[in-house]
C-alpha positions as CSV (number, residue, x, y, z in Angstrom):
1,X,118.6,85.4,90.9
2,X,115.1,84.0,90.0
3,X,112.6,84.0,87.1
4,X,109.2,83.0,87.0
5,X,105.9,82.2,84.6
6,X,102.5,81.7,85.4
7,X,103.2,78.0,87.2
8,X,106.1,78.6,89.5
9,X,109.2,80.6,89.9
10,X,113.0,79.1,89.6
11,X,115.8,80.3,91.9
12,X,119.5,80.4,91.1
13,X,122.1,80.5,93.6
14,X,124.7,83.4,92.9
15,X,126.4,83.9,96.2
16,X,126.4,82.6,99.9
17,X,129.2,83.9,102.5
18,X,130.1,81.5,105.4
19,X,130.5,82.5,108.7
20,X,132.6,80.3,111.9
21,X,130.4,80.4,114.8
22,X,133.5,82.0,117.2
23,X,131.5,81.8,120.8
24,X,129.2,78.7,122.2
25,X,125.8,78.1,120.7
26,X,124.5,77.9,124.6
27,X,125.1,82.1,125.1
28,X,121.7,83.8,124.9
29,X,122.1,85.4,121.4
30,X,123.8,82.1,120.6
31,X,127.4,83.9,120.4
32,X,125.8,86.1,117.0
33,X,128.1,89.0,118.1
34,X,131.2,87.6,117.5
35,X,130.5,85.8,114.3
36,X,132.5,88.0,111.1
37,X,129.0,88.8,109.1
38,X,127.9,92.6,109.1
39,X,124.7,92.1,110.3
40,X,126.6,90.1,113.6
41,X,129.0,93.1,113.3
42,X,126.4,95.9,113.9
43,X,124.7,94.0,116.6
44,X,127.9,93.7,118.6
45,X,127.7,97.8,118.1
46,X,124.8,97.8,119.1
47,X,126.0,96.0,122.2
48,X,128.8,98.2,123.0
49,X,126.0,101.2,123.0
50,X,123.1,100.4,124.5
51,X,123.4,96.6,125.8
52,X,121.3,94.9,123.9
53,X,122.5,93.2,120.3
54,X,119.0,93.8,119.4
55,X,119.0,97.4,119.3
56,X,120.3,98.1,115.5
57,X,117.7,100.6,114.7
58,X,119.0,102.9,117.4
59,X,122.8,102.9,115.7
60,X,121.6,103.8,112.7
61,X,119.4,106.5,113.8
62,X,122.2,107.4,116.5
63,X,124.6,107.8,112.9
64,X,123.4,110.9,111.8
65,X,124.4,112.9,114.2
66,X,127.5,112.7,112.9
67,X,129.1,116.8,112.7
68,X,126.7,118.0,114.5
69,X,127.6,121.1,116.8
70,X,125.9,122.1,119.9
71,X,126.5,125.4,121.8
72,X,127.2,124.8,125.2
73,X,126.6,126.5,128.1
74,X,130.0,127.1,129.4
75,X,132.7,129.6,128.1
76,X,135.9,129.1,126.3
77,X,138.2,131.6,127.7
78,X,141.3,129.6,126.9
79,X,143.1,133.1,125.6
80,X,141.6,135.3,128.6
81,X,140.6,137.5,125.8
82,X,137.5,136.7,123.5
83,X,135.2,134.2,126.0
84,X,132.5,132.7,123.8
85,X,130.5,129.7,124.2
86,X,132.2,126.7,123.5
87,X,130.7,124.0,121.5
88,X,130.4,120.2,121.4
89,X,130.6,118.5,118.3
90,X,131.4,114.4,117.3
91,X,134.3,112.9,116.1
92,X,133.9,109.7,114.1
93,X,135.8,106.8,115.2
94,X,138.5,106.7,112.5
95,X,139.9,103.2,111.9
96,X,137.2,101.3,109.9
97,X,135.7,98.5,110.8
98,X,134.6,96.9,108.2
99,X,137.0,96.9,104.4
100,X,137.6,94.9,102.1
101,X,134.6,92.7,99.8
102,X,132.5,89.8,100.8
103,X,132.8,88.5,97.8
104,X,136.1,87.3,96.9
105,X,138.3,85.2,99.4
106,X,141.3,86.0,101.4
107,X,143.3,83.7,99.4
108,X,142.9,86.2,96.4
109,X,143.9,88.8,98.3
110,X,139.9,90.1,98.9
111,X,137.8,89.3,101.4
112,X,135.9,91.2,104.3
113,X,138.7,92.3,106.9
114,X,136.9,93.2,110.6
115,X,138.7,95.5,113.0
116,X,136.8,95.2,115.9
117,X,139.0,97.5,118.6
118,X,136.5,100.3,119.0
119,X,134.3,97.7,120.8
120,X,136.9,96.2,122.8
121,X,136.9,97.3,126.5
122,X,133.9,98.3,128.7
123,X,131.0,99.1,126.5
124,X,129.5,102.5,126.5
125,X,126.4,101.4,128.0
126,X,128.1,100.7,131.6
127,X,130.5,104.0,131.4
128,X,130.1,106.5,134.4
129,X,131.6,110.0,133.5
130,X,131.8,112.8,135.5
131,X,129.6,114.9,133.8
132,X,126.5,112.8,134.4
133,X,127.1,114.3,138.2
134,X,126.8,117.6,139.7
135,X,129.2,118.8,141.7
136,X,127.9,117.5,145.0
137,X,127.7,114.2,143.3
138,X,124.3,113.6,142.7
139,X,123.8,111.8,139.4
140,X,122.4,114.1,137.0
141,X,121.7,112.0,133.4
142,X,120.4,108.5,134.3
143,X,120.0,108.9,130.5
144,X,123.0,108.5,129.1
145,X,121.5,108.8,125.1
146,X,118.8,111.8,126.1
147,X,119.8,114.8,123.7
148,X,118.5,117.4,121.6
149,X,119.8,119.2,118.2
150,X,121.1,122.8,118.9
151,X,117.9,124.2,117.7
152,X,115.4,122.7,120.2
153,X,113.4,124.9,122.3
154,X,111.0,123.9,124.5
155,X,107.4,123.3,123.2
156,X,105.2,125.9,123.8
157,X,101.2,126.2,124.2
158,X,99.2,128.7,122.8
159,X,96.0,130.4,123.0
160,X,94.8,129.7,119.3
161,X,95.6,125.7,120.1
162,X,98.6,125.4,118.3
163,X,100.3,123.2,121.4
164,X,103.3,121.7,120.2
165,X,103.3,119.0,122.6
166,X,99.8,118.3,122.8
167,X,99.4,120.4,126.2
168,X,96.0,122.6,127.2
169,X,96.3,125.9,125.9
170,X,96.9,128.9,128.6
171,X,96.8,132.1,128.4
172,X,99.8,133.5,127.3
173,X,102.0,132.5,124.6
174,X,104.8,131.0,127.2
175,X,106.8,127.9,128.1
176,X,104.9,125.8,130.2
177,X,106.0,124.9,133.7
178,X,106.8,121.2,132.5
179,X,108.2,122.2,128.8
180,X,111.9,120.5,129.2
181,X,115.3,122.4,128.5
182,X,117.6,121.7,126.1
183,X,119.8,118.6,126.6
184,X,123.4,118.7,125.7
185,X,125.0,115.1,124.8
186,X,127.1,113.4,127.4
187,X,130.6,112.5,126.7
188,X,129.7,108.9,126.2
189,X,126.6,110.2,123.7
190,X,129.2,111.7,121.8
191,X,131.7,108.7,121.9
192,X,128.6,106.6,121.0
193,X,127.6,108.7,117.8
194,X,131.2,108.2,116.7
195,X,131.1,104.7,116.6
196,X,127.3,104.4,115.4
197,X,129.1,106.6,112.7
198,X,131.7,104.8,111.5
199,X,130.0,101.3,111.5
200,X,126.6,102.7,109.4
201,X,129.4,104.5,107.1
202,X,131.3,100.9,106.9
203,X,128.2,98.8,106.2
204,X,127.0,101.0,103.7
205,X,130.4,101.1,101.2
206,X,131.1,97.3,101.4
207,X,126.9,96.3,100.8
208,X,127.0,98.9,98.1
209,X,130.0,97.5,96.3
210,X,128.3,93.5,97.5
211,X,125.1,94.7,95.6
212,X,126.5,96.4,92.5
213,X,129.2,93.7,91.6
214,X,126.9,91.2,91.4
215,X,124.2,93.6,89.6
216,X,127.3,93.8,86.9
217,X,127.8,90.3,87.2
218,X,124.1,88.6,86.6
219,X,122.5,91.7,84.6
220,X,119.9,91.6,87.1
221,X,117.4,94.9,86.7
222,X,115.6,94.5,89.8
223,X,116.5,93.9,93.5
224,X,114.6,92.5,96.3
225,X,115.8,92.4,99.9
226,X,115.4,90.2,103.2
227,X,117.5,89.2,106.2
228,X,118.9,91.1,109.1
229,X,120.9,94.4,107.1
230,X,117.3,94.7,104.8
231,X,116.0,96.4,107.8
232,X,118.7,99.1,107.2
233,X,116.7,102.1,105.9
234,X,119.3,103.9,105.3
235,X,121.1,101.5,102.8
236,X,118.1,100.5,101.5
237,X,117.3,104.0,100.6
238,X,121.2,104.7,98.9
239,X,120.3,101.0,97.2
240,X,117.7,101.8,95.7
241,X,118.3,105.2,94.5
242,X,122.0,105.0,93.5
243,X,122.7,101.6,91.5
244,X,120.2,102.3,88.8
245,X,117.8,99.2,89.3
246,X,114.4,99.8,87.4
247,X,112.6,98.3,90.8
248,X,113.9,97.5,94.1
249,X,111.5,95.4,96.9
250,X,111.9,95.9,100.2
251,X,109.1,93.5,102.2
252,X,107.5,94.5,105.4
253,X,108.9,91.6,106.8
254,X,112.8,92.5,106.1
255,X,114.5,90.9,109.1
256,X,115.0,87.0,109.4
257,X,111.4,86.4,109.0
258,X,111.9,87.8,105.3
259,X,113.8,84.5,104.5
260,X,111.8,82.3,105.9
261,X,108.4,83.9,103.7
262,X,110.7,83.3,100.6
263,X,111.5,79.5,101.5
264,X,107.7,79.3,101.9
265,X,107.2,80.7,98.5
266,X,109.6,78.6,96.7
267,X,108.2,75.8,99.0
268,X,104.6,76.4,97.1
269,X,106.2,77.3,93.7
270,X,109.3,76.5,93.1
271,X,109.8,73.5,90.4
272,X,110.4,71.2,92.9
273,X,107.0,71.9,94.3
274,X,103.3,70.7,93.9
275,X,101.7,70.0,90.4
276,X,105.9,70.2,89.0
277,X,107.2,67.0,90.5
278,X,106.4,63.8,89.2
279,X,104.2,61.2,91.2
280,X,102.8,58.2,91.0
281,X,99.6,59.0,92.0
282,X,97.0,58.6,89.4
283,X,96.0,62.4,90.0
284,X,98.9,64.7,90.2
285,X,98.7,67.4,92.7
286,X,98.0,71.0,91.2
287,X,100.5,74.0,92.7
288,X,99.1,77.1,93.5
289,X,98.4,80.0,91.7
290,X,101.3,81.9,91.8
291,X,101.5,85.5,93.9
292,X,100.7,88.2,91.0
293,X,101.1,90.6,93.9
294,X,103.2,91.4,96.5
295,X,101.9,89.7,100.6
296,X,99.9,92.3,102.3
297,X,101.8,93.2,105.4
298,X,98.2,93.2,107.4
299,X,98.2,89.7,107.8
300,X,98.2,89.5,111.8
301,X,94.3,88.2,113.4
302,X,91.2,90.4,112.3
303,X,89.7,91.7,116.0
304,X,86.3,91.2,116.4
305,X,83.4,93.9,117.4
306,X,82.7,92.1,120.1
307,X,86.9,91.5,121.4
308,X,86.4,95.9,121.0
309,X,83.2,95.8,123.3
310,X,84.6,93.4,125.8
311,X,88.1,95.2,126.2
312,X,86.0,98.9,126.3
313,X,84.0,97.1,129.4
314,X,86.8,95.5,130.9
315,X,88.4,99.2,131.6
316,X,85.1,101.2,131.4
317,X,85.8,102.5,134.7
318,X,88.3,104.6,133.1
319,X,86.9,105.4,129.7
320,X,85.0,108.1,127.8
321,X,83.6,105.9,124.8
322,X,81.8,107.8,121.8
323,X,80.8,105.6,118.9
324,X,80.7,107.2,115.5
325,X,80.0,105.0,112.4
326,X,80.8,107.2,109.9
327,X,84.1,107.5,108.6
328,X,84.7,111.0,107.1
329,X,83.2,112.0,110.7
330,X,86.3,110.0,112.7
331,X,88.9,111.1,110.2
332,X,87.7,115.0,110.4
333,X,88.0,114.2,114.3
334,X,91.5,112.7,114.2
335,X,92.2,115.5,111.8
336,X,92.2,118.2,113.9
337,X,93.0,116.3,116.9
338,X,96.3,116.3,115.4
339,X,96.4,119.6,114.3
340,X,95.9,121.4,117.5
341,X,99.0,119.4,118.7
342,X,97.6,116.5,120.2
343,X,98.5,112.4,120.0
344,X,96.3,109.9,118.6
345,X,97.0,106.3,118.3
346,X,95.0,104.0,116.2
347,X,93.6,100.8,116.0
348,X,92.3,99.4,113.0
349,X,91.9,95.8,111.0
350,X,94.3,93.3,110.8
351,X,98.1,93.7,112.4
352,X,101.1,94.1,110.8
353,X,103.5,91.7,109.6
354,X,106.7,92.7,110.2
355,X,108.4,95.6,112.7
356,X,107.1,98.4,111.5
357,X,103.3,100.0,112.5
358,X,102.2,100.8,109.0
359,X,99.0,102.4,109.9
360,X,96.9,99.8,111.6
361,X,98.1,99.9,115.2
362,X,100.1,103.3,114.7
363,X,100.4,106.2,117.3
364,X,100.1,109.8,114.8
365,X,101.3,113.0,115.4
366,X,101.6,116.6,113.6
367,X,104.6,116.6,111.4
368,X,105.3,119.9,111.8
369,X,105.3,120.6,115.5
370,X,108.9,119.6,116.2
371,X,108.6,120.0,120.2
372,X,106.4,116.6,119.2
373,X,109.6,114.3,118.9
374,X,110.5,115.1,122.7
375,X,106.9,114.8,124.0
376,X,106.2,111.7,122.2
377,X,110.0,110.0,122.9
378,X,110.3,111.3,126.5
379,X,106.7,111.2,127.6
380,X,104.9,108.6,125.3
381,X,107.4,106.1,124.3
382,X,109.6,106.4,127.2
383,X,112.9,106.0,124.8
384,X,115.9,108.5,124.2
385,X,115.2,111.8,122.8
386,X,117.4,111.6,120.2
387,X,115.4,108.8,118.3
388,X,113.5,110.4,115.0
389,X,110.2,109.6,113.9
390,X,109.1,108.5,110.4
391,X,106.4,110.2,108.1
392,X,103.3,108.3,106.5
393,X,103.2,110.1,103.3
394,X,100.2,110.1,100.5
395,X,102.2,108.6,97.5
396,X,100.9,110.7,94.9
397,X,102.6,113.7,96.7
398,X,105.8,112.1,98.0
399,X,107.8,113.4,95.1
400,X,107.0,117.1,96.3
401,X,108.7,116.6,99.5
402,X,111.2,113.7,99.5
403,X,114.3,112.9,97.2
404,X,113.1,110.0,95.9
405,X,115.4,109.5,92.7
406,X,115.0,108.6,89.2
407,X,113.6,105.3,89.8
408,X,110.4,106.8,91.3
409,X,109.6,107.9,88.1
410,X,109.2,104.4,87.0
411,X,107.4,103.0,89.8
412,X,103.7,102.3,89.8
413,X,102.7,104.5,87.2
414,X,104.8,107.4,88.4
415,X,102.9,106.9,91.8
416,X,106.1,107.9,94.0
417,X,105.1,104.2,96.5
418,X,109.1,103.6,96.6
419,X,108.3,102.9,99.7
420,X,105.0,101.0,101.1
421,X,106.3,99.5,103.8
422,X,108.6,101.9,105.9
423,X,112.2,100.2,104.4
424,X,114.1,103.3,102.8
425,X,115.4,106.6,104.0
426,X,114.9,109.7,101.9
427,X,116.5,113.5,102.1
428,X,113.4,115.7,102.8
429,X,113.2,118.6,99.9
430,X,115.5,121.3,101.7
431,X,112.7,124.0,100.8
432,X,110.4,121.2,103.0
433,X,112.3,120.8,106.1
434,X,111.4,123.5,107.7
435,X,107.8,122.6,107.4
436,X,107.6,118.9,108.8
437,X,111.0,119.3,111.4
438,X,109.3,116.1,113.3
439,X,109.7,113.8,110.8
440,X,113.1,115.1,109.8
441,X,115.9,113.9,110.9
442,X,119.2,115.8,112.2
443,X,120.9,115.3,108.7
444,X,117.6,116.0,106.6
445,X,116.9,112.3,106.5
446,X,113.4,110.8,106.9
447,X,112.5,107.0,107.1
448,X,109.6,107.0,104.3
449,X,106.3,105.0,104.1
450,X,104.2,105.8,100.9
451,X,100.5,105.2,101.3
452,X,98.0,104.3,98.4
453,X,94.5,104.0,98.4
454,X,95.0,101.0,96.5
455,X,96.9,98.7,98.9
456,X,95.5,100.6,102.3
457,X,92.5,102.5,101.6
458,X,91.2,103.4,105.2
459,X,94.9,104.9,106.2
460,X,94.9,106.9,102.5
461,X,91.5,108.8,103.7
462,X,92.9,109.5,107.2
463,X,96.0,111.2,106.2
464,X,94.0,112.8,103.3
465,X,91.7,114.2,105.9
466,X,95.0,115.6,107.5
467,X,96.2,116.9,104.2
468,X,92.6,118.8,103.3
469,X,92.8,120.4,107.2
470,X,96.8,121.2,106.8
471,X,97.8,121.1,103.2
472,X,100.7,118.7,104.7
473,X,99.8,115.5,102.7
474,X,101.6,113.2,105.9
475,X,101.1,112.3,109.2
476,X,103.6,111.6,112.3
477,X,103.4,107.9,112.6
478,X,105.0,105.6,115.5
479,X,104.6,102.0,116.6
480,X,101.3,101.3,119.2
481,X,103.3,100.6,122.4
482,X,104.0,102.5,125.0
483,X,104.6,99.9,127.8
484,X,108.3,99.1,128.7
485,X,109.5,95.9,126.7
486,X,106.3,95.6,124.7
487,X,105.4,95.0,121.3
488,X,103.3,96.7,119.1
489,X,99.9,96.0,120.2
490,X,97.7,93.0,119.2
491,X,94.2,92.4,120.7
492,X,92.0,95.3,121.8
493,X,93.0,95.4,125.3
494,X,96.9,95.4,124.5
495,X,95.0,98.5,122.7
496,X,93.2,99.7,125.7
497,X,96.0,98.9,127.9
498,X,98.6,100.4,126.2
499,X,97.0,103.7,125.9
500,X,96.0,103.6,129.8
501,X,99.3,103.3,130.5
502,X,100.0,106.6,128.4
503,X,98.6,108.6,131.3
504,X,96.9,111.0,129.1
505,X,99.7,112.0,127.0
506,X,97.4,110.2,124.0
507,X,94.9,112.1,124.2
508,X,92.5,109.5,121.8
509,X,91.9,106.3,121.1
510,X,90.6,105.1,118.1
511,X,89.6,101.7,117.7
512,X,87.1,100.6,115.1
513,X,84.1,102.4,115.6
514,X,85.3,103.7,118.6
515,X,86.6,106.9,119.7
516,X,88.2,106.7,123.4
517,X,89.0,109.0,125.8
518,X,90.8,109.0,129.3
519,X,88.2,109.4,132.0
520,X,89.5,112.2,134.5
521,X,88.8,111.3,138.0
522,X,85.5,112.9,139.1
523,X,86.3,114.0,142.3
524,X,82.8,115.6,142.9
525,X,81.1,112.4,142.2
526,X,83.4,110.5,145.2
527,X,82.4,113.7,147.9
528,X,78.3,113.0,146.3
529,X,78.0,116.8,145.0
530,X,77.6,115.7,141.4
531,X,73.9,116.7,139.9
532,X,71.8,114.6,137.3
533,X,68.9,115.7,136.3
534,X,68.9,118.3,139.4
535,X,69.2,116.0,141.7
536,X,72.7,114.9,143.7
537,X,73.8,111.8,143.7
538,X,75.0,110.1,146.5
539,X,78.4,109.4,147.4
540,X,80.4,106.9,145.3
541,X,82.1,103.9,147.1
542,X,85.7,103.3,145.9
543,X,86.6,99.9,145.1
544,X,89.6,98.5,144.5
545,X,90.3,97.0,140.5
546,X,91.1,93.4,141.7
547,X,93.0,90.9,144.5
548,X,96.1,93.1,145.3
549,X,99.3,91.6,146.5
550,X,101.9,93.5,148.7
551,X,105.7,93.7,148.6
552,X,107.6,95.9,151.0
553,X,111.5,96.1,150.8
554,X,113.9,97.7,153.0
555,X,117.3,99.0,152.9
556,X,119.5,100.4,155.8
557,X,122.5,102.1,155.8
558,X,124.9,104.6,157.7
559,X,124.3,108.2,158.3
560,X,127.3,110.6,159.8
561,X,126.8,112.7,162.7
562,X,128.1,115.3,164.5
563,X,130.6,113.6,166.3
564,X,132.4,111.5,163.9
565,X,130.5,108.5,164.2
566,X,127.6,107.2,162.8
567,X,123.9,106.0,163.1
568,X,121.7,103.2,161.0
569,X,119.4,104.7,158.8
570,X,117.0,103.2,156.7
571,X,114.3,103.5,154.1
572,X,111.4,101.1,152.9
573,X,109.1,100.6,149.9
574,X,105.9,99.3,149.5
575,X,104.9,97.7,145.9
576,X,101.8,96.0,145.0
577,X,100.7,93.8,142.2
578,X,96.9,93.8,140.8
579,X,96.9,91.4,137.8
580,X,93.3,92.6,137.0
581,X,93.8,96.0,136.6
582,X,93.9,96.7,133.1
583,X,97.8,98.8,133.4
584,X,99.1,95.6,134.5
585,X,102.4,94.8,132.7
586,X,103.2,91.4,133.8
587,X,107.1,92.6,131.6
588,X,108.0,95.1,133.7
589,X,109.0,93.9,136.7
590,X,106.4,91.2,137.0
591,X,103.9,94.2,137.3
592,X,104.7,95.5,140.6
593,X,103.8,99.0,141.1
594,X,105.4,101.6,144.0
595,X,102.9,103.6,145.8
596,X,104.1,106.7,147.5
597,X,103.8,105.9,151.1
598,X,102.2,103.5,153.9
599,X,99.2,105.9,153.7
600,X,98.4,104.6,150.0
601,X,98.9,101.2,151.0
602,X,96.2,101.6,153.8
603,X,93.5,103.2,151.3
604,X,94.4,100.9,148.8
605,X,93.1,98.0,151.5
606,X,89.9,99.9,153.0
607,X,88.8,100.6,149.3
608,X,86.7,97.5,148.8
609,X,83.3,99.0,147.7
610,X,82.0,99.5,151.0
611,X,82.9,102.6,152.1
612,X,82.5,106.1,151.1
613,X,85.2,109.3,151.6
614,X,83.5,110.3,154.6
615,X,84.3,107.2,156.4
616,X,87.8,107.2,155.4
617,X,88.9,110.3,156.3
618,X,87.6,109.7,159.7
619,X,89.4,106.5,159.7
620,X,92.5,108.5,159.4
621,X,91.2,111.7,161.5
622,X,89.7,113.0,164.0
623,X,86.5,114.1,162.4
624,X,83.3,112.9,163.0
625,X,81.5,111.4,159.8
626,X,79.2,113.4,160.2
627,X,81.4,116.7,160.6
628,X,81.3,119.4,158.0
629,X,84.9,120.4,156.2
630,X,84.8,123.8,157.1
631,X,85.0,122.8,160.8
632,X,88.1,120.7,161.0
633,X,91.6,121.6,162.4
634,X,94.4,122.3,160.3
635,X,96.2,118.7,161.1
636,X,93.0,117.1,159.4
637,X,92.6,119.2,156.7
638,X,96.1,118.5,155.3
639,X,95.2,114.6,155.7
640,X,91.6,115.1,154.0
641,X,93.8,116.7,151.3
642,X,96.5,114.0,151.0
643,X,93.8,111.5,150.9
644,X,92.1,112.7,148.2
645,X,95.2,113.1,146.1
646,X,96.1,109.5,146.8
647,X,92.4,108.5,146.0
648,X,92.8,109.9,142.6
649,X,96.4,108.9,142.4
650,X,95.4,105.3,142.7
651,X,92.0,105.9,140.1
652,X,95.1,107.4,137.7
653,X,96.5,103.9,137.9
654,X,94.0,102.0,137.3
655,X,94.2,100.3,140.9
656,X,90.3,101.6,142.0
657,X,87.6,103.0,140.4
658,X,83.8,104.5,141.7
């Protein structure tokens, strides 16, 4: 517990659970998993399901799928009678894991008992069941965790604009050629959902009863929240609303990093501190003011105009910059960006603190286009399917849409911000779901961040913008990263970068003043046949992004023949790394990038600025430079083609540019 006055605060020590450190300090998470804590607990779930002890925030949105049915498409004809469609539905793992209380010792017959069993044996993550296989044996679900609910259908594009996953309208109200089918778990997905289940189910009973028998105990009528569990929304969420606390905190920074702000704090006030203590010095040192208000979570480096320009011209080769300086103008643009089904990711101010993008380096989405959480997971994000996304809500209107319970009424003024900083879970309004299904989760749940135009201004007029164009007062929001093991974005060209690397499936970029486009590669301009002004310009040159560095590997095996035997077969692939190109990502796989074939290889070497089209299909061909299209053979048309499509392949990737 703590009190404070208007010089410094004074902390109490209620509680503090011990914990023998079971593995050596020298293994890479330094043995956490197999300490007896429940946040070590979780992470060795976490472990056991996707292979990395890091990975909490996929169990517990993995949990909720807990009882959910899917129809499958095989029949059950088990009494040769009635066939119907059998379904596939989760069973959760029933021996607990977790019982008992943390607060009272095993000598007094209490204490925290761990049954760790369903995490014994080989984990989930390195399983190989036979239905990721077809029947000839070809491995079907690389993604083990890729599933949809039992509603999905695939997104759809239409010709008033309504695209559900952000794809160019056609003509006719039909699935589009690359519109995904419905995925069914796999057996281990299921397995995995019961375990997620159980341990979410586990750590929320013994952290509830933790948290209200010491509210009993000290009186206390507020709660505030840090370390590892505080970034479990979905205990935060049954905290807050359940235990009848007037106020409950949850900082942006809820992790670890949480504790360490608060030992800063009691560092600068705490009575131990500054102007407190007693010196000898003949003039005492003055403390701080004391914090009247909470941190602001946007505390990362403020990016200058000029870090904006430079990152714009360091990839301008691939850009469509506009530069609008009026802000009502942006927000009506990213307004109905939005709302004709496209994804917009945002750059603005200073960076979070903490894990969660909270509207300053956010990618946005339409809440209510539910084919969204596939395109943005599969396509976007490159993560598992099942993963939910979380809602930036005006604050003032939360309570019309979310569960926010009796405490929200006390909040602010009655403003409904339970939730500034993305920390609890809330039930979406049943009579509500339907209307936002991308930012509600399989059991109705939604991971809730309120927005004020108090504490962020600039993000309050962008969703309002939404909200005047919609009449949904929320948008869609996501973490800025879409590059495999990166964080959320930084500087301006992690910015610029990051949404490269999206290959087109955000369609914007805003950054400051800045609104940013993917360039499409202008074929005409390579062949000369673009016009300016009337006039054609001449043929553009090519040139590669930087110094390029090749890598070929080769693997040979054994091929059966005819008679029994067998013959060496082989097959080789060429990768190149260009650390100037501005897709580079030096964290996945030291940025080398697989081209096609030999053929890309070659044009990726003759493309140094010199030379146009025309001399490098006749490098390739038979044709004359000077040879018109329309006269050569078959043979060298189908080269001139494949050229071309590796030529804007490569311009795609950011590996040339003319």
């Amino acid at each position: 517990t703590f009190t404070k006055d208007e010089k410094c605060l004074s902390v109490k020590p209620v509680f503090k659970r011990f914990s023998q450190e079971n593995t050596p300090p020298t293994l890479y998470n330094h043995g956490f998993e197999n300490m007896d804590s429940l946040g070590a607990v979780y992470s060795r779930a976490s472990s056991h399901i996707f292979g990395d002890w890091n990975a909490c925030g996929k169990v517990m949105g993995l949990a909720p799928w807990q009882g959910h049915i899917w129809d499958s498409d095989d029949d059950d004809d088990t009494d040769g009678k009635n066939p119907q469609k059998k379904q596939l539905t989760t069973e959760m793992v029933k021996e607990p894991i977790f019982e008992g209380t943390l607060y009272n010792e095993e000598s007094d017959g209490g204490g925290l008992k761990i049954n760790k069993s369903s995490m014994m044996g080989l984990p989930f993550i390195a399983r190989i069941d036979p239905d990721m296989f077809d029947d000839e044996g070809n491995m079907i679900r690389t993604k083990r965790y890729d599933f949809d609910d039992n509603d999905y259908e695939p997104p759809k594009s239409s010709t008033n604009g309504d695209a559900t996953a952000g794809s160019n309208d056609t003509s006719d109200d039909v699935e589009t050629s690359s519109s995904p089918s419905k995925q069914l778990p796999t057996k281990v997905a299921i397995d995995a959902i019961g375990l997620a289940s159980r341990i979410q189910t586990d750590l929320e009973t013994v952290a509830m009863d933790f948290v209200e028998h010491f509210k009993a105990e000290t009186g206390e009528k507020n709660l505030c929240l840090a370390g590892g569990v505080a970034l479990n929304s979905v205990l935060n969420g049954r905290l807050s609303r359940e235990l009848g606390f007037e106020n409950t905190f949850i900082p942006p920074y809820p992790g670890d990093d949480g504790i360490a702000v608060g030992c800063c704090a009691y560092g600068l006030f705490g009575k131990t501190s500054g102007g407190d203590a007693s010196t000898d010095s003949e003039e005492e040192e003055e403390a701080p003011p004391l914090w009247n208000v909470t941190l602001s979570p946007y505390l990362g480096p403020m990016p200058t105009n000029d870090e904006m320009k430079e990152a714009i011209a360091w990839a301008s080769p691939w850009l469509d910059v506009e530069t609008i300086h009026d802000e009502d103008e942006r927000n009506d643009m990213i307004a109905e960006e939005l709302a004709s089904g496209g994804v917009v990711a945002i750059y603005h101010g200073r960076s979070e603190l903490g894990p969660r993008a909270l509207g300053h380096r956010s990618i946005l989405a339409d809440p209510r286009k539910k084919g969204l959480v596939r395109f943005i997971n599969e396509f976007v994000k490159k993560r598992e399917s099942f993963r939910p996304f979380a809602p930036s809500c005006l604050a003032e209107e939360a309570g019309e849409w979310f569960e926010l319970g009796e405490h929200a009424e006390a909040s602010s003024n009655g403003s409904n911000n339970v939730s500034p900083y993305m920390g609890i879970t809330a039930q979406v309004r049943e009579s509500k779901r339907s209307e936002i299904p991308a930012v509600t989760h399989v059991d109705g749940s939604s991971r809730l961040q309120t927005v004020t135009p108090e504490a962020e201004p600039t993000y309050h007029r962008l969703i309002s913008a939404f909200f005047k164009a919609t009449g949904v007062p929320m948008v869609l929001n996501t973490s800025f990263n879409t590059l495999k093991s990166e964080p959320i974005t930084e500087t301006p060209r992690n910015a610029v970068r990051s949404f490269l690397s999206s290959m087109g499936t955000i369609e914007m970029l805003v950054m400051g003043d800045y609104v940013i486009k993917r360039k499409a590669a202008n074929v005409r301009t390579l062949l000369g046949e673009e016009q300016i002004n009337g006039i054609m310009t001449p043929p553009s040159f090519p040139k590669r992004a930087g110094v390029v560095n090749y890598k070929t590997t080769f693997s040979a095996g054994l091929d059966d023949d005819n008679d029994g035997g067998g013959s060496s077969s082989g097959s080789s692939r060429t990768l190149v790394q260009m650390p100037d190109r501005p897709m580079h990502n030096e964290m996945d796989g030291d940025g080398w990038f697989e081209l096609l074939d030999d053929l890309e290889g070659q044009l990726l070497g003759i493309c140094d600025g010199t030379v146009g089209v025309n001399e490098i299909t006749s490098y390739f061909t038979a044709m004359a430079e000077e040879e018109n299209y329309d006269k050569i053979t078959d043979a060298d048309q189908f080269m001139v083609e494949n050229i071309m499509q590796r030529l804007v392949r490569l311009y795609e990737n950011t590996l040339i540019s003319w």
